[in-house]
C-alpha positions in Angstrom: 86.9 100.3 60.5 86.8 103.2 62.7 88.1 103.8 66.7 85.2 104.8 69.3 86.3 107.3 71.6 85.8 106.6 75.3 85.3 109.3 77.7 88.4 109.9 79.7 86.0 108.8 82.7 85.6 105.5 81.6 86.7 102.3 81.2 85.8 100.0 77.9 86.7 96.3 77.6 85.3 93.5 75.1 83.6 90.8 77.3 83.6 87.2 75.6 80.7 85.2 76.7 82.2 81.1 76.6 79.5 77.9 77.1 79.6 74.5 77.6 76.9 72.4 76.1 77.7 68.9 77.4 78.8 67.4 81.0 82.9 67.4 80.0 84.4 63.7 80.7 84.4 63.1 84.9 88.0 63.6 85.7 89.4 63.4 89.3 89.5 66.6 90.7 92.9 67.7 91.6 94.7 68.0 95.0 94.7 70.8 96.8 95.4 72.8 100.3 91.9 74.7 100.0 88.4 73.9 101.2 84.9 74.7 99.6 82.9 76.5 101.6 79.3 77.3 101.0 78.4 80.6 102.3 74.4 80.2 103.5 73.3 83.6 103.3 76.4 85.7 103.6 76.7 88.7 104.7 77.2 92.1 102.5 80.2 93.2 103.6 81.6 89.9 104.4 81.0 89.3 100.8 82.1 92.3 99.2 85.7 92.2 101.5 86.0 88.7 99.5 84.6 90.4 96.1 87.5 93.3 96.4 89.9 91.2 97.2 90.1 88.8 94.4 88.5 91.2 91.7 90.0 94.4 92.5 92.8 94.1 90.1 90.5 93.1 87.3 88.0 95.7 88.3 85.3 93.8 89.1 82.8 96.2 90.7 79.4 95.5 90.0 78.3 93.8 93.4 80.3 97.1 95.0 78.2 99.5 93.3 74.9 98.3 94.7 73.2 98.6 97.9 73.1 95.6 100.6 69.6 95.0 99.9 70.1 94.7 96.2 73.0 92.3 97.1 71.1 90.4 99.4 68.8 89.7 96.6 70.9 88.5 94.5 73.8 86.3 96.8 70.3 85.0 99.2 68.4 84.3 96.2 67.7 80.2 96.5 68.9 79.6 92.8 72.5 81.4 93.7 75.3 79.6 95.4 78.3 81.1 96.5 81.5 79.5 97.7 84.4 80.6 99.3 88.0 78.9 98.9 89.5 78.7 102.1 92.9 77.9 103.4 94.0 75.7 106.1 93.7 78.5 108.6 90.4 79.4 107.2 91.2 82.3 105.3 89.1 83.0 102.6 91.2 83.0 99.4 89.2 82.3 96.2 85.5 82.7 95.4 82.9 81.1 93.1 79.5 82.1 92.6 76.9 80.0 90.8 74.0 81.1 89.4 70.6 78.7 88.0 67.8 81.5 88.3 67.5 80.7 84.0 66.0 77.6 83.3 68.2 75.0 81.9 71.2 77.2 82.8 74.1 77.3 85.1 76.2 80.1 84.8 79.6 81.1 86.5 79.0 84.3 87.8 82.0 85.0 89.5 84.9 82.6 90.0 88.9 83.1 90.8 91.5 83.5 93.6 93.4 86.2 95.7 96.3 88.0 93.2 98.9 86.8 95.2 97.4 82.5 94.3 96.6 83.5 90.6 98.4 81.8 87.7 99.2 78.6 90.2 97.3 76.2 89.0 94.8 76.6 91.7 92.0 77.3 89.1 91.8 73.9 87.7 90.5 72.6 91.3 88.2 75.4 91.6 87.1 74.9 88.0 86.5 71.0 88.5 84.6 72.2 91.8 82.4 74.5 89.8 81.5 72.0 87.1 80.7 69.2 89.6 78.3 71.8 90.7 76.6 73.6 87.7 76.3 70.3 86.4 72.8 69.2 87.9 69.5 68.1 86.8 68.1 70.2 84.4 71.1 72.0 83.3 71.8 71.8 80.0 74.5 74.5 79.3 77.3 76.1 81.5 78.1 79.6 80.7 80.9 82.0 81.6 82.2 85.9 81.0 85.7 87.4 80.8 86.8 90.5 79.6 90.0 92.2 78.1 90.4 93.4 81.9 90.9 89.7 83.3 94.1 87.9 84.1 95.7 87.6 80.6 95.2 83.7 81.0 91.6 83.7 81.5 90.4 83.2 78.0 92.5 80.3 77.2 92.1 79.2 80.6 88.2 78.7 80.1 88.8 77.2 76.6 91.2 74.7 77.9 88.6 73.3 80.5 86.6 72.7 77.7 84.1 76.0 77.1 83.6 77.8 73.5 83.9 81.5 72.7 80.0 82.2 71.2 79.2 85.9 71.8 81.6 89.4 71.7 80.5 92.6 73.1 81.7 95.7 74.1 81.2 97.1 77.9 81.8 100.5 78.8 81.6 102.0 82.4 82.4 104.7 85.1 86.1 103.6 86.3 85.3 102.6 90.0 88.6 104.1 90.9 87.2 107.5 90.2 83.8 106.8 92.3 86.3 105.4 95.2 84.6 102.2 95.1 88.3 100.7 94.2 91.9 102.1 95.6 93.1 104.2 92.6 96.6 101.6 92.5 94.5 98.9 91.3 94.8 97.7 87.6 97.8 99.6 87.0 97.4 97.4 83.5 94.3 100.1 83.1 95.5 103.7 83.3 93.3 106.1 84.7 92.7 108.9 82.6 90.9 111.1 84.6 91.2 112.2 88.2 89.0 111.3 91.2 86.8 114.6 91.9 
């Protein structure tokens, strides 16, 4: 068993793919001070100021690093839904993103709250949102993705709502602190080994 050296550029983390096979038991969905709001065709920036927000500490970058017309194509794609959690001033404050463009598939693309509403139990309304949703006609498996960079709780979060660890993998990618696409004091939890040129 060896260690792979990662360029001090970089930033490696082991994703976990997790799936549902079968619709869980229909169980109320909990109370909450949020509404679910389906963005029709959403802006860019108006979803990437969302995006940041909630995935910045986490790193989530991916939907940063694109252009708006390879954004567009994915978030105004007919078989992608995106939601945002909003408070009861109607401040967006969590996100989840739905995607069926595989047959027989629903998977959670993107899903989770501002930092400052993480780790409140908030999730398990969202989650019971989500799975309302992704479970349709023609769906025959639910899928998610977390990494090592994720809240600490989302593994055993997922698990506990019922999905099953089934796939490992190892991600490697240019920090987006260094390309500025993220403020350099985000994910503290993920030093920064290199400087921003």
């Amino acid at each position: 068993m060896g260690l792979i050296a990662v360029p001090d550029d970089q930033v490696a983390t082991i994703v976990t793919t997790l799936e549902m096979r079968r619709r869980p038991p229909l169980r109320p969905i909990p109370e909450t001070r949020f509404r679910l709001l389906r963005w029709e065709r959403p802006r860019a920036e108006t979803y990437r100021t969302l995006f940041r927000r909630i995935g910045g500490p986490w790193l989530w970058f991916s939907r940063l690093a694109i252009d708006d017309a390879a954004l567009h194509a994915i978030i105004n794609d007919p078989a992608v839904e995106v939601y945002a959690a909003v408070d009861r001033a109607g401040i967006e404050v969590g996100m989840l993103e739905l995607d069926f463009r595989r047959a027989g598939i629903g998977e959670l693309s993107y899903f989770g709250f501002v930092p400052e509403l993480a780790g409140h139990g908030h999730g398990r309304w969202l989650m019971a949102e989500a799975l309302a949703r992704a479970w349709r006609g023609g769906v025959s498996r639910v899928t998610v993705n977390t990494c090592t960079l994720d809240h600490p709780r989302a593994l055993g979060f997922y698990r506990a709502q019922g999905f099953v660890a089934v796939r490992r993998t190892v991600e490697t990618f240019a920090d987006p602190r260094l390309a500025g696409l993220l403020d350099e004091s985000l994910a503290p939890h993920v030093p920064m080994l290199a400087q921003r040129r």
